[in-house]
C-alpha positions in Angstrom: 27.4 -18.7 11.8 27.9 -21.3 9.3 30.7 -21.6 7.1 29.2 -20.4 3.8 28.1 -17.4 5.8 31.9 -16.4 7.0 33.4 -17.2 3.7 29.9 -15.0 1.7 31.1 -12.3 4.2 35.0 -12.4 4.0 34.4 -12.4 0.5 32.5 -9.1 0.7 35.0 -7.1 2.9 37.7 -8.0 0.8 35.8 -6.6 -2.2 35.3 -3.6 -0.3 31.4 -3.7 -0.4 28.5 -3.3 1.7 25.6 -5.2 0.3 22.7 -6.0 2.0 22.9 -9.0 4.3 21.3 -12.0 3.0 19.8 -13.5 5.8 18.1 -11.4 9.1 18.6 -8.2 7.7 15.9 -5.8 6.3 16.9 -4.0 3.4 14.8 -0.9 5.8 17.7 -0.7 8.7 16.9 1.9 11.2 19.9 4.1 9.5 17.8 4.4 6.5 14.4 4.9 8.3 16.4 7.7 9.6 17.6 8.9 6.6 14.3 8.6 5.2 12.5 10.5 7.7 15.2 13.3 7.8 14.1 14.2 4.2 12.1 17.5 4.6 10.2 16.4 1.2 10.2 12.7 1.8 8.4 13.6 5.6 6.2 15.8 3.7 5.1 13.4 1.0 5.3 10.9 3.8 2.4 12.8 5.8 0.1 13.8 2.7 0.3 10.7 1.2 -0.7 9.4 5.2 -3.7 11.7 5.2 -5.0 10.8 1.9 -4.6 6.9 3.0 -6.7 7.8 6.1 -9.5 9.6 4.3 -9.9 6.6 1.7 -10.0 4.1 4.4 -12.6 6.1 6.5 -14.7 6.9 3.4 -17.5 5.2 4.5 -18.0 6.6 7.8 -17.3 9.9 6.1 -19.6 10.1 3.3 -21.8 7.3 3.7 -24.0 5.6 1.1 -23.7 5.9 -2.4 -21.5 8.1 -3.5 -23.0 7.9 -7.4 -26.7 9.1 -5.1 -28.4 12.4 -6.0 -28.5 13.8 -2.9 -29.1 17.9 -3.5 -29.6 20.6 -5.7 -27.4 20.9 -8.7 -23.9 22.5 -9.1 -24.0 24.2 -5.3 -20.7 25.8 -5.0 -18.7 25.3 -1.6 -19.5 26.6 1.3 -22.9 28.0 0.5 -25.1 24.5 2.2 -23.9 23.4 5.6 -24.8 20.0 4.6 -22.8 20.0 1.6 -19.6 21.4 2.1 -17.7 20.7 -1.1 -21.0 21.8 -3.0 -22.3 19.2 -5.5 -22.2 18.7 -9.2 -23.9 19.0 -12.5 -26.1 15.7 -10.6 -26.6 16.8 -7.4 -23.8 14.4 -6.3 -22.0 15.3 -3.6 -18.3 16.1 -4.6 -17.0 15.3 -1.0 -18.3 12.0 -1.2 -17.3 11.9 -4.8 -13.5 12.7 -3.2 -13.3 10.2 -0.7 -14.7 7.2 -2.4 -12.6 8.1 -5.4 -9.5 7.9 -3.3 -10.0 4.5 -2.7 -11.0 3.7 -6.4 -7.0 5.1 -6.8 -5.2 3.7 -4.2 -6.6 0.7 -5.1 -5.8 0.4 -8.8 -2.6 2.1 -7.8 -1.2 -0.6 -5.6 -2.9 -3.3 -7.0 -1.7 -2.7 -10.3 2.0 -1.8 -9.1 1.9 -5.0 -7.3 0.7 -7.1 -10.0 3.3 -5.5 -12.5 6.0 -5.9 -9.5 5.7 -9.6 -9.6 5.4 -10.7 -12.8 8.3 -7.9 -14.2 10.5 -9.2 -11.6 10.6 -12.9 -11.8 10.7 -12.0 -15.7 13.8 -9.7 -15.1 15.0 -12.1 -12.5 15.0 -14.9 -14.5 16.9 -13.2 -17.8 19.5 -11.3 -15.5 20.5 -14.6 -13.4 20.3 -17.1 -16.4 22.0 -14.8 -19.0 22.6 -16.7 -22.7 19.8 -17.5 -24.8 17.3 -17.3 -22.4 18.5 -13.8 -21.7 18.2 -12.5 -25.3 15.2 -14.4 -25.3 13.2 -12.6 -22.7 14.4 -9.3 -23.7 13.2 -9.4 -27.2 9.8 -10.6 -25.5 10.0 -7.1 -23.5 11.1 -4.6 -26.4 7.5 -5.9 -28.0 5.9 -4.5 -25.1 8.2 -1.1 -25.0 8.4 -0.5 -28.4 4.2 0.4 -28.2 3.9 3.7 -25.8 1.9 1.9 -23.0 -0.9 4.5 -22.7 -2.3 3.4 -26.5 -1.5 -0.4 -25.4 -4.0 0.3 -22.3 -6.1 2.2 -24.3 -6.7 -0.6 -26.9 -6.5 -3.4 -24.0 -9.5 -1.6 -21.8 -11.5 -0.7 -25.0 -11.8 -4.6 -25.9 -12.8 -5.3 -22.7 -15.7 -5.0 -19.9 -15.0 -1.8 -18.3 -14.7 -3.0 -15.0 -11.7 -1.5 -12.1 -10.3 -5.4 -12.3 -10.0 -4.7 -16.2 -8.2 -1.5 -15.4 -5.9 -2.8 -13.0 -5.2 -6.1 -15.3 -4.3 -3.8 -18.2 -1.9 -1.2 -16.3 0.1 -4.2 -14.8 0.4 -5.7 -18.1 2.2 -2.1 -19.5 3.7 -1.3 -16.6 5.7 -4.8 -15.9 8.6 -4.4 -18.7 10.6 -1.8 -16.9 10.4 -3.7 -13.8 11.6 -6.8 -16.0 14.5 -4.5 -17.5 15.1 -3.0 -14.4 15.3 -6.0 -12.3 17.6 -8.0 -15.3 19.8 -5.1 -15.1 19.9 -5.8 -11.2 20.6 -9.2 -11.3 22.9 -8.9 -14.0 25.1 -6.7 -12.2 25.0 -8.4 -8.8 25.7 -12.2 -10.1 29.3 -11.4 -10.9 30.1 -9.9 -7.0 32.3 -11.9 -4.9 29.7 -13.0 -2.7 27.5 -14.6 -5.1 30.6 -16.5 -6.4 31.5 -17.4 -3.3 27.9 -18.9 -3.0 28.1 -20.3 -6.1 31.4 -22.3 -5.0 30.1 -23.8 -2.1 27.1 -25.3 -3.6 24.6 -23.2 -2.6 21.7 -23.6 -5.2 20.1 -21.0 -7.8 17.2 -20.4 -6.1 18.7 -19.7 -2.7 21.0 -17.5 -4.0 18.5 -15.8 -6.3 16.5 -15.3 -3.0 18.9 -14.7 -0.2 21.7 -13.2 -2.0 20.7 -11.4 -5.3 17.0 -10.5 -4.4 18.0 -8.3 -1.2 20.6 -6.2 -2.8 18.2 -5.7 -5.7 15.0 -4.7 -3.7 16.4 -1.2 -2.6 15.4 -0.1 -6.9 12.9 -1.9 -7.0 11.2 -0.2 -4.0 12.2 3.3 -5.1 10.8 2.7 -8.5 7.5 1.1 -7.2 6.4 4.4 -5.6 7.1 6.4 -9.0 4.5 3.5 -10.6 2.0 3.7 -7.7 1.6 7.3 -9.3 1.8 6.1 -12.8 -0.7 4.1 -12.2 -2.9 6.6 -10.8 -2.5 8.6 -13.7 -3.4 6.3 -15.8 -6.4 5.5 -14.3 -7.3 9.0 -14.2 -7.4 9.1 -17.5 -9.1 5.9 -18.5 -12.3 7.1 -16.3 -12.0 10.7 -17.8 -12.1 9.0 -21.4 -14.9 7.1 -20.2 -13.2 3.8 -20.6 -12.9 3.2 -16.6 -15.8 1.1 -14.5 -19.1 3.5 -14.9 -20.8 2.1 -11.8 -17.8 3.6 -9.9 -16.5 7.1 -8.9 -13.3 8.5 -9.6 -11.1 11.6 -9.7 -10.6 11.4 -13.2 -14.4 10.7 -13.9 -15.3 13.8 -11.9 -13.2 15.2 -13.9 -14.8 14.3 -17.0 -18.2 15.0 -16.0 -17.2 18.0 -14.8 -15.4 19.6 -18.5 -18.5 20.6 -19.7 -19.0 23.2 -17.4 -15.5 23.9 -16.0 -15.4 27.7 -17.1 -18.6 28.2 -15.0 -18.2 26.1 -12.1 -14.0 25.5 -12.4 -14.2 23.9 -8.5 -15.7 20.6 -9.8 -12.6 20.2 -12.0 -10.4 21.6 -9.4 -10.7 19.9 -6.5 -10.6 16.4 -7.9 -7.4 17.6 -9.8 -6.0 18.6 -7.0 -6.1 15.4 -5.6 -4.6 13.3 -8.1 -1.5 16.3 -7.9 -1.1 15.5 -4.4 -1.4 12.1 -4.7 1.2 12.0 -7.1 3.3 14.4 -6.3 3.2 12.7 -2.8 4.4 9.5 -4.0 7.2 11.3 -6.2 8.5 12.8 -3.2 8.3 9.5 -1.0 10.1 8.0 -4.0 13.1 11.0 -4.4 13.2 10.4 -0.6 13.8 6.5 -0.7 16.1 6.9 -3.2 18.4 9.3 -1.5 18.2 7.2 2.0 18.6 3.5 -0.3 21.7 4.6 -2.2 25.2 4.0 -0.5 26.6 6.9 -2.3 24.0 9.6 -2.3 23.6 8.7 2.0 27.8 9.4 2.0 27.4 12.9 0.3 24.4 14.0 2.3 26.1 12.9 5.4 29.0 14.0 4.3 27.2 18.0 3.6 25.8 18.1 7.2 29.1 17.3 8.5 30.8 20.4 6.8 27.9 22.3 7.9 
């Protein structure tokens, strides 16, 4: 162990903390996984969230060809074809193929656009919480521009202006959805610089960007991945509703465009609203779950009361 190392980890015992270790160390220790996985409602999430993941991946081999085809009679209710399951809609699509392929248009934007806003709100956020000064106030008057307009009428106004495409979409719910990573992060980094072990780096010459990356970055990540599962279903949402409005890719099928084919005749045949509704519920609420649950195993504190519980019990 090198020097800087015994001194950055004196320096933490002394201040009575446990960060997470800079170097070797995944924020995910196998305490956590278990933590994690001991969460009746994170498992749960965990698993749906697993199934829906299987069934977009394997949408090909599931309901192959062109999910946008007229492939039967119109509006067949469920169960009363064989060959169509699910039934079909006002088209004669078939709504299981309609399900499936729409769960990868979702996941997709989802992640995409959670990574995209992940990336761009944190090295903001990084940048104004490690710097502080000028360039602090700086960069957070450039994100209350972006929070002061509610970010559905931003993406609204962004897609409108554009070609509907699912790039388009994805582009435009990053670009809303990086500001609270940005203030989240900054809030992160702003808290973390003044800790004893980032001092200590500090005073033995370590530079900025290692100790943005080995020091500061690690103990922030634990948020930052909590927060990214609760925008994975933001996102989701989001693109729901672009494609029920009409605004999303055409040439594409997704829940919320079933959805919106579907509301002219949803007192008559409700199960084309339904089931793609459904879906986006469990999605989301899947994801919510996942996120409650990392947030419970993540946090010191919350881990030393639920530990603390099952040891009374």
């Amino acid at each position: 162990m090198s020097g800087f190392d015994i001194e950055s980890s004196t320096a933490r015992m002394a201040a009575g903390e446990a960060p997470w270790s800079s170097i070797g160390n995944p924020v995910i220790t196998r305490s956590v996984l278990r933590d994690f996985l001991s969460n009746p409602g994170a498992t749960a999430g965990l698993m749906t969230l697993g199934i829906i993941v299987l069934l977009a991946l394997l949408a090909p081999w599931l309901a192959p060809g062109d999910p946008q085809s007229i492939v039967g009679p119109e509006r067949l209710w469920p169960g009363t074809n064989p060959d169509f399951l699910l039934g079909t809609d006002s088209l004669g699509r078939s709504v299981w193929a309609g399900l499936v392929h729409g769960a990868r248009i979702s996941l997709l934007v989802g992640i995409t656009a959670t990574f995209l806003g992940l990336v761009f709100g944190g090295l903001v956020g990084a940048v104004a919480g490690y710097c502080g000064g000028w360039i602090d106030d700086l960069i957070v008057r450039f994100i209350e521009i972006f929070q002061t307009i509610p970010s559905f009428v931003l993406l609204v106004v962004l897609v409108a202006f554009a070609t509907p495409t699912i790039g388009t979409v994805i582009a435009g719910i990053a670009l809303v959805s990086w500001a609270m990573i940005a203030r989240l992060t900054r809030a992160e980094f702003r808290s973390i610089r003044e800790k004893d072990f980032v001092m200590a780096a500090r005073a033995s010459g370590i530079s900025a960007p290692r100790i943005i990356l080995q020091e500061i970055l690690p103990n922030a990540l634990p948020s930052l991945i909590v927060v990214s599962s609760i925008m994975v279903a933001s996102a989701i949402l989001m693109e729901s509703a672009l494609s029920f409005m009409g605004l999303s890719d055409p040439n594409t099928v997704t829940w919320g465009s079933m959805i919106g084919a579907s509301r002219e005749v949803i007192r008559s045949h409700w199960y084309l609203t339904l089931m793609p509704g459904g879906c986006i519920v469990l999605t989301v609420l899947a994801l919510n779950l996942i996120g409650d649950g990392l947030n419970d195993a993540l946090n010191p504190r919350i881990r030393r009361k639920i530990r603390s519980r099952k040891g009374v019990e």
